[in-house]
N, C-alpha and C positions, 0 to 999 in steps of 0.2 A: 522579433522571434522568427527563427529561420525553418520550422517546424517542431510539433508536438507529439509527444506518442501518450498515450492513454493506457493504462496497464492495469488491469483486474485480475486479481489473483483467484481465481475462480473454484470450492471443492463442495458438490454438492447445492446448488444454489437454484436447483429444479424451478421454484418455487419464484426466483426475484429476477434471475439473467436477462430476459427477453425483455424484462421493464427498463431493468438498469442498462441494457446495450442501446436500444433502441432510444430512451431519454438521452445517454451519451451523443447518439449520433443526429440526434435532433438540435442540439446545447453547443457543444464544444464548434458548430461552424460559425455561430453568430461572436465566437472570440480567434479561432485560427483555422487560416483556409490549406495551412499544408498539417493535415494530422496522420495519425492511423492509430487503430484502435487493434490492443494486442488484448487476448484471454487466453491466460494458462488453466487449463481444465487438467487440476490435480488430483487425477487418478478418480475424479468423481464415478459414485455406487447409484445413484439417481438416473436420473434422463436429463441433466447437465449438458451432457455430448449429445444427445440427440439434439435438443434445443439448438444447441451455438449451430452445429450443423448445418440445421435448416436455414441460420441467419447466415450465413455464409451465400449461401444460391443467394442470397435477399440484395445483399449489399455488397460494396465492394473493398467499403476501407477498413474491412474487419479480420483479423490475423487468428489463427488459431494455434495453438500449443499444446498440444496433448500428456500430457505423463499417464504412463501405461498405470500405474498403481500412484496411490499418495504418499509425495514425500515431505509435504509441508509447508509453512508460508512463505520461509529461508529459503528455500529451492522453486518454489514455485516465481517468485520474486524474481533470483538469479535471470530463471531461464527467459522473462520477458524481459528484461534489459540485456541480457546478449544480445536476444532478436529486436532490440529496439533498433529505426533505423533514423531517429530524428532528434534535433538539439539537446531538446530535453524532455523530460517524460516523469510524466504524473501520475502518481499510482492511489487507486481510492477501491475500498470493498466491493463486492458484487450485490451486498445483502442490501443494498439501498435505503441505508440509512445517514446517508448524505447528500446536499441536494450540489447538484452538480454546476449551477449558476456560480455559487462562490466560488469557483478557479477564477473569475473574473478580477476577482482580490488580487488572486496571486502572482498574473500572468505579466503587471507591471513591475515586478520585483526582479521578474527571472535575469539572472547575469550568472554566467560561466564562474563565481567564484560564492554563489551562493544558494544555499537552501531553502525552501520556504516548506514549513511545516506547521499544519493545525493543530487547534486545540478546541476540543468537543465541550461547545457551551449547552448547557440543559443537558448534561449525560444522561442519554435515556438506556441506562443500564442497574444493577440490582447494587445495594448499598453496598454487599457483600464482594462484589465485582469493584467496585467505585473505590474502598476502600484498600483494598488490595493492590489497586492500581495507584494510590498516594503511597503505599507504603514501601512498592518497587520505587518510584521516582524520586524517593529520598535515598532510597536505599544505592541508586545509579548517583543521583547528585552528591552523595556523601564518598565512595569510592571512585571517583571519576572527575567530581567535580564541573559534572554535566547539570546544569540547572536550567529544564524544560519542563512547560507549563503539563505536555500532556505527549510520551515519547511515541506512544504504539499510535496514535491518533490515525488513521487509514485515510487521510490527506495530504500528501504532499508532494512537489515538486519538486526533481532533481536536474542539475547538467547532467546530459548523456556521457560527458568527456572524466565525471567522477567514477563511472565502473571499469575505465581505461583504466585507474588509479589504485583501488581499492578493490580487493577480492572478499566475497561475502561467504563465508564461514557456515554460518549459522540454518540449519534446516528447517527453524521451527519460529517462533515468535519472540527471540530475540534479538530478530534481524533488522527493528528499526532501530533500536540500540545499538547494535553494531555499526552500521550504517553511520550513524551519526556520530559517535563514536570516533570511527576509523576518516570522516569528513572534515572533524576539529580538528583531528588530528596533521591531516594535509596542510589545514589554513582555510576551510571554507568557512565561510561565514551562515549563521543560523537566522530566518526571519521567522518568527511566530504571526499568523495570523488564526483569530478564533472562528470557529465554525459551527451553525446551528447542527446539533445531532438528533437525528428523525430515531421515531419509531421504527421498526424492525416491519416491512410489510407484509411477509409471511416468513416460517420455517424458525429455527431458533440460534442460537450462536452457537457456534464450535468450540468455545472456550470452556474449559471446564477447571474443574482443581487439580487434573491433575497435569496440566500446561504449567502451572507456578512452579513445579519442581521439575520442569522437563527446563523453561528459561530460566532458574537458578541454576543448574545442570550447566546448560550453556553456557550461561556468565560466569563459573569457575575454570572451565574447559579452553575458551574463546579471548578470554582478557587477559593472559599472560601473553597473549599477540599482541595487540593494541597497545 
């Protein structure tokens, strides 16, 4: 592997950032010595930007990306793979509820014509959430003919040379679906590997009910491109 970029899509995450940047920058050397570590800080209303900030003076291989206001996980996404500047790049939450040793899985897989994307074993989220989320991933595998164990999963590894390829649409939380999507589409090839899912260590999820009609929205809007 010829370098790694690390990408955390960062809004509001006051509470977990400084764990989750600093774990990253402790982890990810003992697998590749050419990295950098991107955080897009999406328009975050907290002290988010003040945090990364001060990690900034701290360390050196840490990238920051600011949006003035939040535009979403689709945009916030985009904009660390524009600025990405390394082979491939791995993108996983801020909220630290993944442990960041398992890229070690991944990192043997990586080739220029393939994806590797997780799948959250022990979902430590509400049944309500859980189910919701089987009933999208039939609902993409029935219309698409995409059959993945777990799509929005916030682990995975891409080539950097797929968003030369593919322009990403979607502003919101339809973006790992598109993504993958617009990837089959190319001819990439998809590898699943499963991934313990952590408890939430402070603050709460940004997900709510009414994201399900913002990515159904999306997936009517977005799929007669693909």
């Amino acid at each position: 592997m010829r370098g790694l970029t690390i990408l955390f899509p960062c809004y509001n995450e006051e509470a977990t950032i400084e764990y989750v940047i600093t774990q990253a920058l402790s982890i990810i050397p003992e697998y590749c010595n050419d990295y950098e570590i991107i955080v897009v800080n999406d328009g975050s209303t907290d002290r988010s930007a003040e945090i990364l900030s001060s990690l900034v003076l701290k360390y050196n291989d840490i990238k920051i990306i600011n949006h003035k206001k939040n535009k979403g996980k689709g945009a916030a996404l985009a904009s660390g793979f524009e600025n990405s500047t390394k082979e491939f790049i791995f993108y996983t939450d801020a909220d630290g509820q993944q442990n960041l040793h398992e890229i070690e899985k991944f990192l043997p897989w990586a080739k220029n014509d393939r994806i590797i994307i997780g799948y959250r074993q022990g979902r430590k989220d509400s049944m309500m959430r859980i189910f919701a989320s089987r009933v999208y991933h039939f609902l993409i595998g029935f219309i698409f003919n995409l059959w993945v164990k777990d799509i929005s999963c916030p682990f995975k590894l891409f080539p950097k040379e797929l968003f030369d390829r593919i322009k990403i649409d979607s502003k919101f939380f339809f973006v790992d679906t598109e993504i993958l999507l617009k990837a089959k589409k190319e001819g990439y090839r998809i590898k699943e590997i499963g991934v313990p899912h952590l408890p939430r260590r402070a603050g709460k999820s940004k997900v709510g009910w009414k994201h399900i009609f913002i990515t159904l929205n999306e997936l009517i809007r977005i799929s007669p491109r693909i």
